[in-house]
N, C-alpha and C positions, 0 to 999 in steps of 0.2 A: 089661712091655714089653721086647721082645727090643733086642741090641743095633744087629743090622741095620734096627730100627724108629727108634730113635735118630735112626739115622744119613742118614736116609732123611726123617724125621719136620722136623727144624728148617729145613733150608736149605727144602724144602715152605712152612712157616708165613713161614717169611724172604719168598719169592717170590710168598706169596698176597699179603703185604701190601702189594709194592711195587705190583704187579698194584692191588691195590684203589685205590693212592692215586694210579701213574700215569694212569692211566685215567677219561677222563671218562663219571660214574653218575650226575651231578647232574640229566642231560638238558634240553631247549630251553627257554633262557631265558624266564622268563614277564613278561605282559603288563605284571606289574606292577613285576618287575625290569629291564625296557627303561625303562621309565616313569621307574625312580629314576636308571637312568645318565645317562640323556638331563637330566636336572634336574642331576646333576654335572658334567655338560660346559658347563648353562647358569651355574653358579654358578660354574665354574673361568674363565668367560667366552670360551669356545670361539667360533667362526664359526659362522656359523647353518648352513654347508654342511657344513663337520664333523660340527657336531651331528646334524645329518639325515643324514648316511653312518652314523654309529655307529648311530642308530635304525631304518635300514633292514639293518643288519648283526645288529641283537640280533633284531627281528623275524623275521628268514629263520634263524635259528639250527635245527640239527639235531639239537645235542646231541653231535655229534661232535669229535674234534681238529682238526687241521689244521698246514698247514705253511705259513709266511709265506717266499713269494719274494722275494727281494730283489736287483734290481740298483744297485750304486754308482757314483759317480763325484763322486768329492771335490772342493771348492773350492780349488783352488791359491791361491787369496789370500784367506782369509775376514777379514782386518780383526780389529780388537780385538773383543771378546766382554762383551758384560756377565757379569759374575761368574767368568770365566775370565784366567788372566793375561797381559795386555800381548803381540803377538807367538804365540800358540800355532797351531799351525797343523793342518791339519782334522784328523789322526787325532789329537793331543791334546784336540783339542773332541770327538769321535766318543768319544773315552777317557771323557771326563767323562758324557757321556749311556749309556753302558751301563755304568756304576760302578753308577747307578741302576737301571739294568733288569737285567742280571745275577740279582743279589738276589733282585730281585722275582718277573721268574721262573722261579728255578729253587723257591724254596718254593711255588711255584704247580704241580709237575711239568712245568714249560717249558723251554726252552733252546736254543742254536744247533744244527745238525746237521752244518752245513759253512759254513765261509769261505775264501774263497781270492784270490789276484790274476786279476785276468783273464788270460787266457793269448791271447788275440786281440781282436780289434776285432768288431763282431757281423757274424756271417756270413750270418742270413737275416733282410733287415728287411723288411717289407710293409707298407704304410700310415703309416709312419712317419718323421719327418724330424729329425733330429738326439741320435739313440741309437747313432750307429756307435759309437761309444768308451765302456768304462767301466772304472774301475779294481778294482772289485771284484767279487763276487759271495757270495751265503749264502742261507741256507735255514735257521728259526729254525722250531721247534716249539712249540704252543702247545696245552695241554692242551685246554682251551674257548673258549669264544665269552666264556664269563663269567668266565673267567683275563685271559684277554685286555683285557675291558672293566673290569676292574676295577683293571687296571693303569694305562688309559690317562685311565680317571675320577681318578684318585687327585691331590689337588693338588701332590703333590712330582712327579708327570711333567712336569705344565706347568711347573715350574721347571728343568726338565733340558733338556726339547725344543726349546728356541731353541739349546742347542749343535750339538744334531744338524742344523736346520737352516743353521747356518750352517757347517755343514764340508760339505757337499752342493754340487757345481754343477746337480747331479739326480737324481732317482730313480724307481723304479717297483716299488711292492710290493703283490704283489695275494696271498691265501692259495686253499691248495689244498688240499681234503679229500682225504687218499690214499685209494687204493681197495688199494694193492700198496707196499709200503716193508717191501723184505728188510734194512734198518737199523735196522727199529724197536728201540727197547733193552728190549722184550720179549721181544722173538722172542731178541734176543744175550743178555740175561741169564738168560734161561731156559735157554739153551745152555750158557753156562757154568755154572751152577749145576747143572747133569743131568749133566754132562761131570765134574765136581769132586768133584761126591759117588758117582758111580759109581765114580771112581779111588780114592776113601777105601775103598765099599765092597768094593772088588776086593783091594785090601791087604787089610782085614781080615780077609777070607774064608783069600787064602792064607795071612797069618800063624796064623789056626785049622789050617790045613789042613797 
């Protein structure tokens, strides 16, 4: 094996892998995997409306990623918190509910893609009554349907998500399959890694030369 194969050869095997594990191969959730989530959301003791959202969410599954939109707008006064200390106010309680999900997932290939403050009030509302204002916004990536739901089956979520609820005056989070995202961290880590080892290659060469 030459040395330019080398050189060429790892950050390759580096990049297939990440490729393999970002990437959802599992494909559409089956009948009998909605069937078990749906049974964890009845035994975590979810709403019956909840539960029928997640089971019409695992049944339309694609098999593809997606991206969770998310508009904010905190509790300026959420009150004392079960399990949370005396006084915390909504981004301390918001703190404690993605301590949990963080974690969870990014070993699932998941994670934020942008958070930010609002930078205005909402400029085009149609149908809508009392969403002019919000203090946040993000855009959270989610490998599958079945990352996804298995995060929100899990019984340490229901222990988390009444924080997140009560730092909330409102929200609206609905996911979006990309068909186009020039941020995917495929498309950039394949960049850099073609970019990184092309400069190694190129030294090498001249230093031969």
């Amino acid at each position: 094996m030459t040395a330019r194969t080398k050189i060429w050869l790892l950050p390759a095997l580096i990049y297939g892998a990440f490729l393999f594990w970002y990437t959802p191969t599992g494909g559409p959730l089956s009948k009998a995997e909605v069937a078990g989530f749906v049974a964890k959301m009845e035994q975590n003791g979810s709403a019956a409306e909840t539960t029928a959202m997640i089971k019409q969410f695992g049944e339309e599954d694609t098999g593809k990623h997606f991206i969770m939109i998310n508009n904010i707008d905190y509790n300026e006064t959420p009150g004392d918190v079960a399990g949370a200390t005396p006084g915390e106010n909504a981004q301390q309680l918001m703190d404690r509910y993605m301590g949990h999900m963080i974690p969870a997932m990014l070993s699932r290939g998941s994670h934020p893609v942008m958070m930010g403050p609002a930078a205005y009030r909402s400029m085009d509302v149609i149908g809508l009554e009392g969403v002019d204002v919000w203090d946040m916004g993000g855009l959270v990536r989610c490998r599958s349907r079945r990352d996804f739901l298995e995060i929100v089956t899990d019984p340490a979520f229901s222990g988390k998500h009444h924080f997140k609820a009560a730092a909330l005056e409102k929200t609206i989070a609905f996911p979006v399959e990309p068909d186009f995202n020039l941020g995917d961290p495929r498309l950039l880590i394949g960049l850099l890694i073609l970019s990184m080892t092309a400069l190694v290659d190129a030294r090498r060469s001249s230093q031969q030369g």
